[in-house]
Biotite code that builds the C-alpha atoms (Angstrom):
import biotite.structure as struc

atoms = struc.array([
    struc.Atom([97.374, 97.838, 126.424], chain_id="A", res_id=1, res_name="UNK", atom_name="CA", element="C"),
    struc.Atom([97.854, 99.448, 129.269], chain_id="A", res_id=2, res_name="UNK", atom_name="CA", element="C"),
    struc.Atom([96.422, 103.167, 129.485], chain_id="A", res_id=3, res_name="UNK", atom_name="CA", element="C"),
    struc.Atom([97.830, 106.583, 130.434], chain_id="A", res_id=4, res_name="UNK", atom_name="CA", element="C"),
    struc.Atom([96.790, 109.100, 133.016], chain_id="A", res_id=5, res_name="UNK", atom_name="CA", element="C"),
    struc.Atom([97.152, 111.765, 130.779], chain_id="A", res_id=6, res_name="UNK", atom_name="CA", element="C"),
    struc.Atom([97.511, 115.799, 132.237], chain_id="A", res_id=7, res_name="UNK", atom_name="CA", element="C"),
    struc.Atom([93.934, 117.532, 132.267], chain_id="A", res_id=8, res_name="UNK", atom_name="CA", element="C"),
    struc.Atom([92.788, 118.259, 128.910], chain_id="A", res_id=9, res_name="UNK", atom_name="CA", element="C"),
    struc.Atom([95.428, 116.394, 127.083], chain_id="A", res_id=10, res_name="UNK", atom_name="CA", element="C"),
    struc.Atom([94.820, 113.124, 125.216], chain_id="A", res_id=11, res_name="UNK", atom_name="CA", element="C"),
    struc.Atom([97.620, 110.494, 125.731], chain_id="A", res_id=12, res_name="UNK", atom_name="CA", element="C"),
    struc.Atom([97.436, 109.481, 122.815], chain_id="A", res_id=13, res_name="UNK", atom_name="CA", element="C"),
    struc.Atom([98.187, 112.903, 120.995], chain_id="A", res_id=14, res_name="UNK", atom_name="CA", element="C"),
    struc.Atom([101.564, 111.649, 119.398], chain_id="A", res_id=15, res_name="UNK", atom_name="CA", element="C"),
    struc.Atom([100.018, 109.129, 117.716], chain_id="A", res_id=16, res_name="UNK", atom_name="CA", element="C"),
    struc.Atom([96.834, 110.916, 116.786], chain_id="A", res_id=17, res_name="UNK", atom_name="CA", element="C"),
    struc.Atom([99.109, 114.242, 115.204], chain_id="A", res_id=18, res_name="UNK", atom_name="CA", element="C"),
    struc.Atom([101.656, 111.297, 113.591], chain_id="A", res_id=19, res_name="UNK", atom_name="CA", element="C"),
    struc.Atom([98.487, 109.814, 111.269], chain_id="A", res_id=20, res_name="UNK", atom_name="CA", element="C"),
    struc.Atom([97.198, 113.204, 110.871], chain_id="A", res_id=21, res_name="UNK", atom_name="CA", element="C"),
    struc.Atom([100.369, 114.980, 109.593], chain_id="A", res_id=22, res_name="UNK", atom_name="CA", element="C"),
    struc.Atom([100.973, 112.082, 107.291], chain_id="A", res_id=23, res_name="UNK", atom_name="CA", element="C"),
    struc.Atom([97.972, 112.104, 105.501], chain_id="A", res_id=24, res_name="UNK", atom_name="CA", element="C"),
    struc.Atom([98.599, 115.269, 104.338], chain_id="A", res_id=25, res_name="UNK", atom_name="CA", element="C"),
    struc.Atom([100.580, 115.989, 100.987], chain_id="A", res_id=26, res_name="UNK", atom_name="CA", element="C"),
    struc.Atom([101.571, 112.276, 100.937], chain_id="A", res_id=27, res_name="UNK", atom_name="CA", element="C"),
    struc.Atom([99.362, 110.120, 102.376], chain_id="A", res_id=28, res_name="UNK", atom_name="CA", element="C"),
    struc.Atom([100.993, 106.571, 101.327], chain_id="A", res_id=29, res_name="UNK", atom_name="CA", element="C"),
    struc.Atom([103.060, 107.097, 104.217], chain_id="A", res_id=30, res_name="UNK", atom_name="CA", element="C"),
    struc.Atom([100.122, 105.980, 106.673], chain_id="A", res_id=31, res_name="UNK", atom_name="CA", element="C"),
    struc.Atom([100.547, 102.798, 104.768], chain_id="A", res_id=32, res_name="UNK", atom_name="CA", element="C"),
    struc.Atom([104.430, 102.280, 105.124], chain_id="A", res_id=33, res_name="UNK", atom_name="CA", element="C"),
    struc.Atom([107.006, 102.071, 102.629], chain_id="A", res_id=34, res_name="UNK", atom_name="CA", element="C"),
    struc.Atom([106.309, 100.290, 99.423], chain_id="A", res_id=35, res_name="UNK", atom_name="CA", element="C"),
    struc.Atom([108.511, 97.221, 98.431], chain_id="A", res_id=36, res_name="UNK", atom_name="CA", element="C"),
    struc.Atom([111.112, 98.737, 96.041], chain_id="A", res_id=37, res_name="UNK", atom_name="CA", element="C"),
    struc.Atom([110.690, 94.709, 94.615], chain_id="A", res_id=38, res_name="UNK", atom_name="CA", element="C"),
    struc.Atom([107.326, 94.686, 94.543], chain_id="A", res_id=39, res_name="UNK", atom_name="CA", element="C"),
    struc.Atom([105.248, 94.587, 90.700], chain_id="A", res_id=40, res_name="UNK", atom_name="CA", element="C"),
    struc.Atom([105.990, 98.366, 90.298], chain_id="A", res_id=41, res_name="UNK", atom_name="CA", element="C"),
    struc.Atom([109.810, 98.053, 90.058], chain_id="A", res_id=42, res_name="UNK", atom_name="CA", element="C"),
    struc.Atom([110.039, 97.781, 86.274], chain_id="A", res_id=43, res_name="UNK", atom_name="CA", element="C"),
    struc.Atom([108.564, 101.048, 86.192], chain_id="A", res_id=44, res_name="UNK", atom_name="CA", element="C"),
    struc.Atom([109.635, 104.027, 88.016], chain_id="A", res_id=45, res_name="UNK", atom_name="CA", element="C"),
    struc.Atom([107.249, 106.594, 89.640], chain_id="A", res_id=46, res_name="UNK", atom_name="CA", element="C"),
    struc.Atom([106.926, 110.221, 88.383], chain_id="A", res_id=47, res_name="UNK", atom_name="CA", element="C"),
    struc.Atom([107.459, 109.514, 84.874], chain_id="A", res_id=48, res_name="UNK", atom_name="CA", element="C"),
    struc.Atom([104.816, 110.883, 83.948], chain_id="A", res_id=49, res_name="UNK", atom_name="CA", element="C"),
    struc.Atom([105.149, 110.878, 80.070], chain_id="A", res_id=50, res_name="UNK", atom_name="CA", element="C"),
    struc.Atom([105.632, 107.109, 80.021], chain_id="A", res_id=51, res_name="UNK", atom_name="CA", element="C"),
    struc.Atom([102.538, 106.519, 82.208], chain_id="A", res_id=52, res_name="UNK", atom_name="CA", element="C"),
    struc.Atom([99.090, 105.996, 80.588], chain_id="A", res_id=53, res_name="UNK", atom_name="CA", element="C"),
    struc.Atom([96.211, 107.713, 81.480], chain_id="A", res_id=54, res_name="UNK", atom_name="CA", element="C"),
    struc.Atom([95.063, 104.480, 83.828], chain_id="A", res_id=55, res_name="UNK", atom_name="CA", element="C"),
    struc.Atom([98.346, 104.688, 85.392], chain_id="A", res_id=56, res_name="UNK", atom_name="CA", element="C"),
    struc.Atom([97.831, 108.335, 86.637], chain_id="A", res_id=57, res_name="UNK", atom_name="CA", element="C"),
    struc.Atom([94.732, 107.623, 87.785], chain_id="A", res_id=58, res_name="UNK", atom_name="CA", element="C"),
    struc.Atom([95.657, 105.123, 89.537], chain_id="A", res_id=59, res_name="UNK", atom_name="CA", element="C"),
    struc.Atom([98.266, 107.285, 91.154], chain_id="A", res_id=60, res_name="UNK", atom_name="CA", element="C"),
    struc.Atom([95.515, 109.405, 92.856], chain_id="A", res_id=61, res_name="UNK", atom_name="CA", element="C"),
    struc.Atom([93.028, 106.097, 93.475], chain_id="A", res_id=62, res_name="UNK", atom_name="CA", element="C"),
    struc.Atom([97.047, 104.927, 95.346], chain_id="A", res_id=63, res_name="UNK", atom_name="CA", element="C"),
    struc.Atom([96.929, 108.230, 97.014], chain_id="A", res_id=64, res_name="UNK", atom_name="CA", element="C"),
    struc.Atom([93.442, 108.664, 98.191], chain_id="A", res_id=65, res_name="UNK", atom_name="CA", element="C"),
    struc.Atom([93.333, 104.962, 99.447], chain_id="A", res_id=66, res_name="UNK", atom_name="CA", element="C"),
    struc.Atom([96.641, 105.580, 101.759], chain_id="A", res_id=67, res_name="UNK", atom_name="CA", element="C"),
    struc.Atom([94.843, 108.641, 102.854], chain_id="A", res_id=68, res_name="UNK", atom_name="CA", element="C"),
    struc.Atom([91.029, 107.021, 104.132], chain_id="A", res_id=69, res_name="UNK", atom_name="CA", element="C"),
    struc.Atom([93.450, 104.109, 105.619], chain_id="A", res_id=70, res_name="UNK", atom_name="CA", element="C"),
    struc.Atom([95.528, 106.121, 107.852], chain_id="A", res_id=71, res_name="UNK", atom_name="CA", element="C"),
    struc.Atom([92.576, 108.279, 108.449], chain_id="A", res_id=72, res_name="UNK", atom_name="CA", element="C"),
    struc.Atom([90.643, 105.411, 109.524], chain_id="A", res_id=73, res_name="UNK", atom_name="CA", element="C"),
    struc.Atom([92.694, 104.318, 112.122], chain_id="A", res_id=74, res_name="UNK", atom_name="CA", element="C"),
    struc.Atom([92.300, 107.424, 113.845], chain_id="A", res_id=75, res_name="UNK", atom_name="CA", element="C"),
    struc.Atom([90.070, 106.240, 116.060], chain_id="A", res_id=76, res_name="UNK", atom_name="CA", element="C"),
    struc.Atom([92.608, 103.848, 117.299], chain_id="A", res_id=77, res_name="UNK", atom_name="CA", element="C"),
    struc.Atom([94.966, 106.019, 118.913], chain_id="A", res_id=78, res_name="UNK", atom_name="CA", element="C"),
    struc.Atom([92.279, 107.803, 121.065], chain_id="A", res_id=79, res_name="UNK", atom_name="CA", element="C"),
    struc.Atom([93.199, 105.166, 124.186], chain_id="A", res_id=80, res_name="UNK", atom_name="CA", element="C"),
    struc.Atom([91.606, 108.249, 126.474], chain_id="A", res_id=81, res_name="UNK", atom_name="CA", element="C"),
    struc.Atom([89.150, 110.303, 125.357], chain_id="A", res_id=82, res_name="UNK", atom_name="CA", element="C"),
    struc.Atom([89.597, 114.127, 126.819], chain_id="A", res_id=83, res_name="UNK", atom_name="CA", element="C"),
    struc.Atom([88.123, 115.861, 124.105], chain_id="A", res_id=84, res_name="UNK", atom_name="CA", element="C"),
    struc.Atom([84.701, 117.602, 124.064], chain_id="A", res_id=85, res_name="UNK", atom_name="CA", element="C"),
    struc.Atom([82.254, 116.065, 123.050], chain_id="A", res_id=86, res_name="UNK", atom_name="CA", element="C"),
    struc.Atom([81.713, 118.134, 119.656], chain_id="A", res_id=87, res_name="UNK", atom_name="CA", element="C"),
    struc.Atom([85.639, 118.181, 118.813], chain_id="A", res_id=88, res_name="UNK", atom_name="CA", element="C"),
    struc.Atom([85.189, 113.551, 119.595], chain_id="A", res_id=89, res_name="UNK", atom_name="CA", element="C"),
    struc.Atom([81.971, 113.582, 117.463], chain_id="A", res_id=90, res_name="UNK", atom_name="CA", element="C"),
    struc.Atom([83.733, 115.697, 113.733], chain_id="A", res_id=91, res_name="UNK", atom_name="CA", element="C"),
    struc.Atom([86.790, 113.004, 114.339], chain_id="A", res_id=92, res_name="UNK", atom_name="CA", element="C"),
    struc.Atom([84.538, 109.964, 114.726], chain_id="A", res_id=93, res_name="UNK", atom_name="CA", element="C"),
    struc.Atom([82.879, 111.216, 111.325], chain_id="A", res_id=94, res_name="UNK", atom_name="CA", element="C"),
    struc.Atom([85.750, 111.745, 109.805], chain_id="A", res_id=95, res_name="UNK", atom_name="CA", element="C"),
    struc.Atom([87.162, 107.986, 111.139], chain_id="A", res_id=96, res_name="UNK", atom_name="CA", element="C"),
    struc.Atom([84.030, 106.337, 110.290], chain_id="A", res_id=97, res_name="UNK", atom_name="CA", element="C"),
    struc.Atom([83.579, 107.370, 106.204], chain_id="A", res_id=98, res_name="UNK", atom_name="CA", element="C"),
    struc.Atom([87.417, 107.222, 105.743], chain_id="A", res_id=99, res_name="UNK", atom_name="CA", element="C"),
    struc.Atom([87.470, 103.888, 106.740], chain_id="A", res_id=100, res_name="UNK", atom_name="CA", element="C"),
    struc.Atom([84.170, 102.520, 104.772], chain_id="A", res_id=101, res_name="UNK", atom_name="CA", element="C"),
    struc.Atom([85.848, 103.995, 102.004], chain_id="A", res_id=102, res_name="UNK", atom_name="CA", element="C"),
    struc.Atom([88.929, 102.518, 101.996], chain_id="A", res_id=103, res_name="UNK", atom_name="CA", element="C"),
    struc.Atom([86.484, 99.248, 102.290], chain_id="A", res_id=104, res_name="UNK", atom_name="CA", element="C"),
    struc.Atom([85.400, 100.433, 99.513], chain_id="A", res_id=105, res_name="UNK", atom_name="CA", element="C"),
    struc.Atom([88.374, 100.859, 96.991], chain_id="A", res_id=106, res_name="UNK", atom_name="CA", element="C"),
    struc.Atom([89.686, 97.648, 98.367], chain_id="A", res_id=107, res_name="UNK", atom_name="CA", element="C"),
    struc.Atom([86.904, 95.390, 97.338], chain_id="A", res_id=108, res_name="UNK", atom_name="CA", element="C"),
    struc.Atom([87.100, 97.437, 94.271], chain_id="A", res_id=109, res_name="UNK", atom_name="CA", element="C"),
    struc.Atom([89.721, 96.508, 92.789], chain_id="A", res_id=110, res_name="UNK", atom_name="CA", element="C"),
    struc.Atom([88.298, 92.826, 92.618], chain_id="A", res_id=111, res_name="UNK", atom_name="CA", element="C"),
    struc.Atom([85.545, 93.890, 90.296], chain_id="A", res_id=112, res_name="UNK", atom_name="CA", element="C"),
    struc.Atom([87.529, 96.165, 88.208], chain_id="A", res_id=113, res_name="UNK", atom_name="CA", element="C"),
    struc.Atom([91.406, 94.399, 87.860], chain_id="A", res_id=114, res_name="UNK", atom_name="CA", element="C"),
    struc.Atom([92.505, 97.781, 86.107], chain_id="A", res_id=115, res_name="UNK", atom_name="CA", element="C"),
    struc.Atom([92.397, 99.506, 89.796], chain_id="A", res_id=116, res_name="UNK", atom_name="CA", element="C"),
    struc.Atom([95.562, 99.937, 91.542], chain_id="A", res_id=117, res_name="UNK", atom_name="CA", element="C"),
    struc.Atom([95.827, 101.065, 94.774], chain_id="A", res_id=118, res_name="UNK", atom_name="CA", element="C"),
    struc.Atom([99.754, 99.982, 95.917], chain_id="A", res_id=119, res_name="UNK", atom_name="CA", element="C"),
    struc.Atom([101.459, 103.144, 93.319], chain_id="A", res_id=120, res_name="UNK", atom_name="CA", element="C"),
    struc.Atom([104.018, 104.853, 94.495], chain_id="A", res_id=121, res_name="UNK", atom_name="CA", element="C"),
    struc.Atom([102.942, 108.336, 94.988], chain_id="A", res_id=122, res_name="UNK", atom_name="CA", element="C"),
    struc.Atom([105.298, 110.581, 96.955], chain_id="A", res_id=123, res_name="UNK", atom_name="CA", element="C"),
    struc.Atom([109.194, 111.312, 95.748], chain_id="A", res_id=124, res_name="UNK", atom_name="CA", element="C"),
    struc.Atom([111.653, 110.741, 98.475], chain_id="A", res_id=125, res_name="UNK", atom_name="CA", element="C"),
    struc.Atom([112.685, 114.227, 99.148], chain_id="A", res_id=126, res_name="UNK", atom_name="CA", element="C"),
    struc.Atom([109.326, 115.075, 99.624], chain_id="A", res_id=127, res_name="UNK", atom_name="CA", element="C"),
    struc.Atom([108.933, 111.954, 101.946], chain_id="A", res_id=128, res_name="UNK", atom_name="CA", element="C"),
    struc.Atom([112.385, 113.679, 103.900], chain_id="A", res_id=129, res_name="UNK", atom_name="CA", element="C"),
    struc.Atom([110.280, 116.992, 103.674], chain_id="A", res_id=130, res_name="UNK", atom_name="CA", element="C"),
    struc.Atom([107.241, 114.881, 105.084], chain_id="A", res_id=131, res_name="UNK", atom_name="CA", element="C"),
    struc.Atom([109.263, 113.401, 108.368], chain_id="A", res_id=132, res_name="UNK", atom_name="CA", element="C"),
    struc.Atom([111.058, 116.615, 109.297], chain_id="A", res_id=133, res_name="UNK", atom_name="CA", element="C"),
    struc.Atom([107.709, 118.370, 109.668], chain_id="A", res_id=134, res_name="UNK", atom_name="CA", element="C"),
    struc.Atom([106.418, 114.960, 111.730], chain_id="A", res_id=135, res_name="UNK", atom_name="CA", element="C"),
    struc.Atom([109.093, 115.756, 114.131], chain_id="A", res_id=136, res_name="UNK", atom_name="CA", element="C"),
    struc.Atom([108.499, 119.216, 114.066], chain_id="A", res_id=137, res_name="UNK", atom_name="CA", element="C"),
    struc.Atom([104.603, 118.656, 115.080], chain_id="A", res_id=138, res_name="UNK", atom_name="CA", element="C"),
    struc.Atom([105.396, 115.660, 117.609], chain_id="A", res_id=139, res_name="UNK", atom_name="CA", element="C"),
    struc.Atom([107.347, 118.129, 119.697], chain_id="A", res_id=140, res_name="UNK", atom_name="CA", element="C"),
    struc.Atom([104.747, 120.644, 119.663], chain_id="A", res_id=141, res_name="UNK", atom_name="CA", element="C"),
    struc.Atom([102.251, 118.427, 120.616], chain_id="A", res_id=142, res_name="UNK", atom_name="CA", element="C"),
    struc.Atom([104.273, 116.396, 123.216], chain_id="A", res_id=143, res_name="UNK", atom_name="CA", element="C"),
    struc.Atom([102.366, 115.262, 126.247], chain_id="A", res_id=144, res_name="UNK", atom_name="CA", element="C"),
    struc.Atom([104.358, 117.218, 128.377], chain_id="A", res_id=145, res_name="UNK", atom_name="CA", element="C"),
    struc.Atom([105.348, 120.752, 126.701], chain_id="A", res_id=146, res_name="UNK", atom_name="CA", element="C"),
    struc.Atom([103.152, 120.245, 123.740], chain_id="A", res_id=147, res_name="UNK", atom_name="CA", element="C"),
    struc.Atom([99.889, 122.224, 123.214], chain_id="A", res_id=148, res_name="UNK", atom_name="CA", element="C"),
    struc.Atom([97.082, 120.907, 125.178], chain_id="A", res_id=149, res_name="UNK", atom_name="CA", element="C"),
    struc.Atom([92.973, 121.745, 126.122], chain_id="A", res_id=150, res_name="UNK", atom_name="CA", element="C"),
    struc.Atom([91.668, 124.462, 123.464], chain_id="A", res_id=151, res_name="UNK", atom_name="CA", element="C"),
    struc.Atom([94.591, 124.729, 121.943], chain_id="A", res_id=152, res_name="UNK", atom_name="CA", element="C"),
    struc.Atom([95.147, 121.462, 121.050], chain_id="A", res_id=153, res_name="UNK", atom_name="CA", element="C"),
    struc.Atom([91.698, 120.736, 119.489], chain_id="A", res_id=154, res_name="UNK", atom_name="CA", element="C"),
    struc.Atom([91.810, 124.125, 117.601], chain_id="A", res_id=155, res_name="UNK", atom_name="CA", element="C"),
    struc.Atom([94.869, 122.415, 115.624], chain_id="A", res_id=156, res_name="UNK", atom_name="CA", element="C"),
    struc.Atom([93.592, 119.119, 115.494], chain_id="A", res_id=157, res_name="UNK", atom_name="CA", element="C"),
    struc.Atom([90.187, 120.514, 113.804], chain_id="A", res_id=158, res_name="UNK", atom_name="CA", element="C"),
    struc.Atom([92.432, 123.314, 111.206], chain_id="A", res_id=159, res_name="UNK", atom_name="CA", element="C"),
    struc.Atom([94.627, 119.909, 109.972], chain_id="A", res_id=160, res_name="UNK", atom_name="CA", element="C"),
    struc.Atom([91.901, 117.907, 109.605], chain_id="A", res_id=161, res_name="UNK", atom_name="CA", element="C"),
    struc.Atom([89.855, 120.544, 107.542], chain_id="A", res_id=162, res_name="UNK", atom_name="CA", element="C"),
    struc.Atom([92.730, 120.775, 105.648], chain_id="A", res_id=163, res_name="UNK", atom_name="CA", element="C"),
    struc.Atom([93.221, 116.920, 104.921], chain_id="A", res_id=164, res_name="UNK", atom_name="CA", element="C"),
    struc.Atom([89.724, 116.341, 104.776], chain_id="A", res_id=165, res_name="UNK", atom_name="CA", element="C"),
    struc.Atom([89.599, 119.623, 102.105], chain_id="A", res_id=166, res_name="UNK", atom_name="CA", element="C"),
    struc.Atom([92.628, 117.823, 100.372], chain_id="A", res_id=167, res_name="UNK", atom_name="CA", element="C"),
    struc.Atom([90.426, 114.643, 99.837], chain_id="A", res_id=168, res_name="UNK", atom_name="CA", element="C"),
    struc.Atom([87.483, 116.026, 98.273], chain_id="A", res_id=169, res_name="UNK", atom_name="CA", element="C"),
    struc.Atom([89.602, 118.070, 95.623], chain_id="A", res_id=170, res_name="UNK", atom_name="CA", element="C"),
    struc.Atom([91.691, 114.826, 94.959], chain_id="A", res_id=171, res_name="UNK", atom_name="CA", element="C"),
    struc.Atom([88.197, 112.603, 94.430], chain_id="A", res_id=172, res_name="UNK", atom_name="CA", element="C"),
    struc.Atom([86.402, 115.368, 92.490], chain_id="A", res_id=173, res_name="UNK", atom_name="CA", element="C"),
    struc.Atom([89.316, 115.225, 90.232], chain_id="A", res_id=174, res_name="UNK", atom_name="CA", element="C"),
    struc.Atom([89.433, 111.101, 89.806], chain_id="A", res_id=175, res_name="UNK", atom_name="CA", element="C"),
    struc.Atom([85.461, 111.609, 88.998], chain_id="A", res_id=176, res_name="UNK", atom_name="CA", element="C"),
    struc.Atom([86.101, 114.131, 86.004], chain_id="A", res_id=177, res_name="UNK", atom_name="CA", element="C"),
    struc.Atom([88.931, 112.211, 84.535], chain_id="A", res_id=178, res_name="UNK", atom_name="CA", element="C"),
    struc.Atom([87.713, 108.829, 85.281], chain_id="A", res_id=179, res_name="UNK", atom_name="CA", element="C"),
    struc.Atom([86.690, 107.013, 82.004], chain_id="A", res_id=180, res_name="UNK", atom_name="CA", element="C"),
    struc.Atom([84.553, 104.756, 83.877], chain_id="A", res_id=181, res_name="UNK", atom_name="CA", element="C"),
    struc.Atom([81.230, 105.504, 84.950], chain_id="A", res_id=182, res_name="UNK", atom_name="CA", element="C"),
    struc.Atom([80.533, 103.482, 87.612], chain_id="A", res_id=183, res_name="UNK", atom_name="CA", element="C"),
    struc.Atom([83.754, 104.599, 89.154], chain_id="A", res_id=184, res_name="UNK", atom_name="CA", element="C"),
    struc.Atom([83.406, 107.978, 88.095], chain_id="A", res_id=185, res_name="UNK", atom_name="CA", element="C"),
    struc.Atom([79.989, 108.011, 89.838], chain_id="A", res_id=186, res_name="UNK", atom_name="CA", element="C"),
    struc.Atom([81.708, 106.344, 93.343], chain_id="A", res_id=187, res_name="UNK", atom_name="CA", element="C"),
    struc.Atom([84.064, 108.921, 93.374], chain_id="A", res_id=188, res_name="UNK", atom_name="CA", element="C"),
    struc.Atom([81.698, 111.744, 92.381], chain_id="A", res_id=189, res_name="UNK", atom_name="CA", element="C"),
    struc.Atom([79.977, 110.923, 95.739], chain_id="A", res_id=190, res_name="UNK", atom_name="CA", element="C"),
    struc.Atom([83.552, 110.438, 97.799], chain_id="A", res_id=191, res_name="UNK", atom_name="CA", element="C"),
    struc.Atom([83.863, 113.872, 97.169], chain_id="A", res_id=192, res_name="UNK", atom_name="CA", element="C"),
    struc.Atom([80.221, 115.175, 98.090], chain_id="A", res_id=193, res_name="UNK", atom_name="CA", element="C"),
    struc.Atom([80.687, 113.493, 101.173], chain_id="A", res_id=194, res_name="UNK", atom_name="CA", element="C"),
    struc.Atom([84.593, 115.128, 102.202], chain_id="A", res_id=195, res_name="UNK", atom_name="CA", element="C"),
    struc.Atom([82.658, 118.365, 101.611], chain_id="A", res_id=196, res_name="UNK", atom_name="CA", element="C"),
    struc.Atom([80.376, 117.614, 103.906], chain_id="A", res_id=197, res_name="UNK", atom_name="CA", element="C"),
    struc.Atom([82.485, 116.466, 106.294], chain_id="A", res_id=198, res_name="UNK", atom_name="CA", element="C"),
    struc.Atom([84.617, 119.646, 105.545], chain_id="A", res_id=199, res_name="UNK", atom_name="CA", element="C"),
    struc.Atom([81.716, 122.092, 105.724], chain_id="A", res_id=200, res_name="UNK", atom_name="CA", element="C"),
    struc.Atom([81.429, 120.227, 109.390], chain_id="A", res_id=201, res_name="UNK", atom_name="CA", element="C"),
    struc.Atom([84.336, 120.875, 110.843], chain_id="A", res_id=202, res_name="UNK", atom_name="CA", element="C"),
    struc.Atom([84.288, 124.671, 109.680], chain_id="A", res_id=203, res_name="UNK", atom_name="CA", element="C"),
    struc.Atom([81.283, 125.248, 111.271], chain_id="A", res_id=204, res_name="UNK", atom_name="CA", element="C"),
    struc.Atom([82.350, 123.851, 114.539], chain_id="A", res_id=205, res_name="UNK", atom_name="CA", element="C"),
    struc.Atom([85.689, 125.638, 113.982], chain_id="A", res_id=206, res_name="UNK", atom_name="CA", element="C"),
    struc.Atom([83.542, 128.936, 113.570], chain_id="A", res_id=207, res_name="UNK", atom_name="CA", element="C"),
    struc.Atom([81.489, 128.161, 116.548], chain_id="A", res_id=208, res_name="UNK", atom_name="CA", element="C"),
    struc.Atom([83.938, 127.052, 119.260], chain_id="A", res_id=209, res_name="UNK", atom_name="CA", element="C"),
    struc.Atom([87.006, 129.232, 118.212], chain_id="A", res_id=210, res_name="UNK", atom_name="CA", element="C"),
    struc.Atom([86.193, 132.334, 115.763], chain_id="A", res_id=211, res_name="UNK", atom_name="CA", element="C"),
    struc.Atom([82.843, 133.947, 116.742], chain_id="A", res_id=212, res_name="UNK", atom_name="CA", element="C"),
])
């Protein structure tokens, strides 16, 4: 692929990095792509939630937080030139790395326990409409040429992934409490330890780069 001279202090890539990050929030299965209205999940239509077991629910969330980590995960893959500092480069490599190992994770999980789902519908379509009109909203204020670039830039690519990441920890903490299953219980006990970590890492370098 071929690369881009970006404009100093502007990633090239900044479309594409925004586009993941703005769709792992509030909906995450979007990351993912659309789910086969055919596929094993048509006999039984999403959000009816008093004809849903309690698996089913969970495995709503385990759905959502997988699409999440996925399009988090790829990240990484978007940053074709690297023009942030060093410290802004080092929180998103964190935050690529463990998203990614754990959507390893719930993948090869759902071999050992057949009960896990992770292909649920999650998101209702006029919140997916909701969803895409604020992508287009953020892609034009982050376009390579009149978009936000340098401080400002990383300043709002650190606040949305604190949120996402923040989003993430609350979502595993409560798959851990209601999860009947220890051993999955305990995995996602320590999915959310680790997203606070992660958050408590990009408020401190929030705190020290842009509000001291």
């Amino acid at each position: 692929m071929k690369r881009l001279n970006p404009s100093p202090g502007r990633p090239s890539a900044v479309v594409g990095i925004l586009w993941l990050i703005l769709s792992a929030e509030l909906g995450g299965c979007a990351l993912i792509g659309p789910h086969d209205p055919g596929a094993s999940n048509a006999a039984r239509p999403p959000f009816a939630a008093g004809q849903e077991s309690a698996r089913d629910q969970l495995n709503d969330g385990y759905s959502d937080l997988y699409s999440n980590v996925k399009g988090l995960s790829k990240i990484d893959k978007f940053l074709l030139v690297k023009n942030e500092s060093a410290d802004v480069e080092k929180v998103v490599r964190d935050v690529t790395d463990y998203s990614g190992q754990l959507a390893d994770r719930l993948q090869k999980l759902t071999h050992d326990f057949p009960a896990l789902a992770l292909d649920r519908p999650t998101t209702p379509p006029l919140i997916k409409a909701a969803h895409a009109a604020e992508k287009k909203a953020l892609i034009k204020r982050y376009a390579p040429i009149v978009g936000d670039s340098g401080k400002t830039f990383e300043r709002g690519l650190l606040i949305r992934l604190l949120v996402i990441v923040d989003q993430q920890r609350f979502l595993a903490q409560t798959l851990a409490r209601r999860e009947s299953d220890p051993a999955l219980s305990k995995i996602m006990s320590g999915a959310a330890t680790r997203f606070g970590a992660l958050y408590n890492e990009i408020d401190a370098l929030l705190k020290k780069r842009f509000y001291r």
